[in-house]
C-alpha positions in Angstrom: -19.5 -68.7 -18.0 -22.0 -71.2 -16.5 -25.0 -68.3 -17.0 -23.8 -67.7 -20.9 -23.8 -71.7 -21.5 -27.3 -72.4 -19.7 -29.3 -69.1 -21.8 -27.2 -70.1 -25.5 -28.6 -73.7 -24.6 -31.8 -72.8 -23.7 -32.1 -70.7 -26.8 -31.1 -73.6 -28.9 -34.0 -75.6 -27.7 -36.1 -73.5 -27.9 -36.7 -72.6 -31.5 -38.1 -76.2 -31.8 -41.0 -74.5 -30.3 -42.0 -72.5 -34.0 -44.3 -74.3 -36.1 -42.8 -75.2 -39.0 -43.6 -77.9 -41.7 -41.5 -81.0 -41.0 -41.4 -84.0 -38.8 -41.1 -84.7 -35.2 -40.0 -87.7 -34.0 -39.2 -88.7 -29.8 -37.2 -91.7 -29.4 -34.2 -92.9 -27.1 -30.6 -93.8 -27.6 -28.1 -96.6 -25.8 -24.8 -94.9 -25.7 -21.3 -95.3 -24.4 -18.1 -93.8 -23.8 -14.5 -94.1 -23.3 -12.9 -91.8 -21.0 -9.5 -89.9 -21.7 -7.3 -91.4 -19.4 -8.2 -95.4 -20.1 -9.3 -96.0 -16.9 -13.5 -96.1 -17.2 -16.2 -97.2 -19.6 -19.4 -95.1 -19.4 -22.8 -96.2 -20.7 -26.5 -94.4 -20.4 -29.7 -93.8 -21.7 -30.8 -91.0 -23.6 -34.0 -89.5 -23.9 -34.6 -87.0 -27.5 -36.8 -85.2 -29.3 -35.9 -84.4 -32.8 -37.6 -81.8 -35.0 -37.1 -81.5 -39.0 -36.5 -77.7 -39.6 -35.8 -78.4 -43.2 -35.3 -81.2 -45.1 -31.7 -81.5 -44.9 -31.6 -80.1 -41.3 -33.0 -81.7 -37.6 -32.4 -80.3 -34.0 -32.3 -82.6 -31.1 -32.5 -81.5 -27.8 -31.5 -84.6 -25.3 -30.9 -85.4 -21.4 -29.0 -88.7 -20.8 -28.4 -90.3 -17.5 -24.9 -92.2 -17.6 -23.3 -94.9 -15.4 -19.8 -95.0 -14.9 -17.5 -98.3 -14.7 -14.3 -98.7 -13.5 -12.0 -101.4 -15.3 -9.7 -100.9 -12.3 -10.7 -103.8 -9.6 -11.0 -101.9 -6.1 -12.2 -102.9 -3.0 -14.5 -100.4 -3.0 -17.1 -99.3 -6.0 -17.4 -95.9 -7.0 -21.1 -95.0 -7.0 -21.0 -92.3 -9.9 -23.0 -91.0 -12.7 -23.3 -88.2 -15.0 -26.8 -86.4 -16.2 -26.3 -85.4 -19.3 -28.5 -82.2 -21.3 -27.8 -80.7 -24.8 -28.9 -80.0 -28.4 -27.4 -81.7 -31.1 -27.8 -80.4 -35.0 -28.0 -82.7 -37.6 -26.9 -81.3 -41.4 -27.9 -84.7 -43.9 -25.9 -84.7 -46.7 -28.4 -86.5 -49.0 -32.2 -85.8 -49.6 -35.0 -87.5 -48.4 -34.0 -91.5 -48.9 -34.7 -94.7 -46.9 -31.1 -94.3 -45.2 -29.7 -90.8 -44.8 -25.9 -90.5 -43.1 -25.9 -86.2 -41.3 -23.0 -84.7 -39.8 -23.3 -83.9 -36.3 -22.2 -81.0 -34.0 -23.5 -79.9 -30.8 -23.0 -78.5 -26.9 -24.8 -79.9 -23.5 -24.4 -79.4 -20.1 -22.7 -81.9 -17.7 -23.1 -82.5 -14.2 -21.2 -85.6 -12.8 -21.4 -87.0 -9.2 -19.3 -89.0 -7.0 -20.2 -90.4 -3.7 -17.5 -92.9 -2.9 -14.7 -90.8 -3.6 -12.9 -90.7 -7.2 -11.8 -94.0 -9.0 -8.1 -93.9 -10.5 -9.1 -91.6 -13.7 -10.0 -88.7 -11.4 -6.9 -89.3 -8.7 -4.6 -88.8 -11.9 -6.3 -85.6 -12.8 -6.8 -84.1 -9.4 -4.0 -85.7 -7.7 -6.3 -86.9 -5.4 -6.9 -90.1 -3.7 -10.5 -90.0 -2.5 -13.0 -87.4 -2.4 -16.1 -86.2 -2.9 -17.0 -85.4 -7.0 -19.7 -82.9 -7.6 -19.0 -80.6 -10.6 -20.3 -79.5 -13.6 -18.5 -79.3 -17.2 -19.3 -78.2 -20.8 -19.4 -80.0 -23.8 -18.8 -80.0 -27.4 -19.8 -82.7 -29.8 -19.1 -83.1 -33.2 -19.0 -86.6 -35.1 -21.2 -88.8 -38.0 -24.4 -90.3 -37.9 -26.4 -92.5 -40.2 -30.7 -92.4 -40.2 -32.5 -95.6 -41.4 -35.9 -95.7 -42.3 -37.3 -99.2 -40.7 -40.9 -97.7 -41.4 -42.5 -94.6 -42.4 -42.9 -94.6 -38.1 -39.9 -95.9 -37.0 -36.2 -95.0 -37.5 -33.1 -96.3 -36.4 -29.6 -94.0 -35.6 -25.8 -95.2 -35.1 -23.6 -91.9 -34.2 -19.9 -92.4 -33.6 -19.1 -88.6 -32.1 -16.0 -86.7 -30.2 -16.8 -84.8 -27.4 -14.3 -82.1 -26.0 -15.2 -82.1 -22.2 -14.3 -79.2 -20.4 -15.1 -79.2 -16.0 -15.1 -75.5 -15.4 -15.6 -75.6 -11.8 -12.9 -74.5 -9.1 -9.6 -75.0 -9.2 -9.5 -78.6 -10.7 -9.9 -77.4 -13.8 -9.4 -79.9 -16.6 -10.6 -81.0 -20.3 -10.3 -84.1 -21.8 -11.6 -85.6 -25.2 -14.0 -88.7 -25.3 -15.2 -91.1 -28.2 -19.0 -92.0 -28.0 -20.9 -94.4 -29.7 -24.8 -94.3 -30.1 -27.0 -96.3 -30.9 -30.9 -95.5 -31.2 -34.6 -95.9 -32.4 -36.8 -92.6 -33.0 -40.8 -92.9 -33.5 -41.9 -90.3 -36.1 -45.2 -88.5 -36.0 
């Protein structure tokens, strides 16, 4: 399964590499998300190139580093974080304007690391009360974006997306479904 989701994703970015007319752009996104169970708030960075295979049409392969915060107050802070790598597809659903709103859908890769043991999201799932976290999941995104033209340069993205998270390592096997919220500039060339 892991082998499958690593070459389809490495496929997907790379048919940015053909020359085609259309625009690049490289830019970086602030994002957050709620997780399933109520218990955590994660926020990150994300790093993306996007490339314009048609005019209605843009892939964007991304990495994101994200920082996870527990709303529970503990003693002890969970030290975790979650790196983050995918390509998303955008599909506009207007030409070529100053502000454009696309449809998103896409898959990444996952990898999410504990040191300090699991806060009380993970105990609920696992049925755990402290251990290590090291696994690895796969995700599917799907949600609405919006593309604003501040110059012919510069852009500016919102996406509100669901992504169906699914750990497939071991036997704690679980899935959950988290809201994300994006927010981003791009520089165009």
């Amino acid at each position: 399964m892991k082998k499958i989701f690593l070459i389809l994703l490495l496929s997907l970015s790379g048919m940015t590499m053909f020359a085609q007319k259309g625009m690049n752009g490289i830019g970086i996104n602030l994002d957050g998300y709620y997780n399933g169970c109520g218990e955590s708030f994660n926020f990150g960075l994300d790093l993306k190139y996007q490339y314009n295979i048609y005019s209605r049409g843009r892939i964007e392969p991304f990495v994101s580093y994200m920082f996870i915060t527990s709303f529970q107050a503990s003693d002890e802070d969970d030290d975790e974080t979650d790196f983050i790598a995918g390509v998303n597809y955008h599909q506009f659903l207007n030409n070529v304007t100053r502000t454009r709103p696309y449809i998103i859908v896409g898959m990444a890769y996952g990898h999410l690391l504990s040191t300090k043991g699991y806060n009380d999201y993970y105990s609920k799932i696992f049925n755990n009360e402290k251990a290590n976290l090291n696994t690895n999941a796969a995700i599917v995104r799907a949600g609405i974006g919006l593309d604003h033209r501040i110059s012919h340069k510069l852009s500016f993205q919102a996406e509100l997306t669901a992504s169906f998270v699914y750990n497939f390592d071991g036997e704690d096997e679980y899935t959950y479904l988290a809201p994300q919220l994006k927010i981003g500039l791009t520089y165009n060339f």
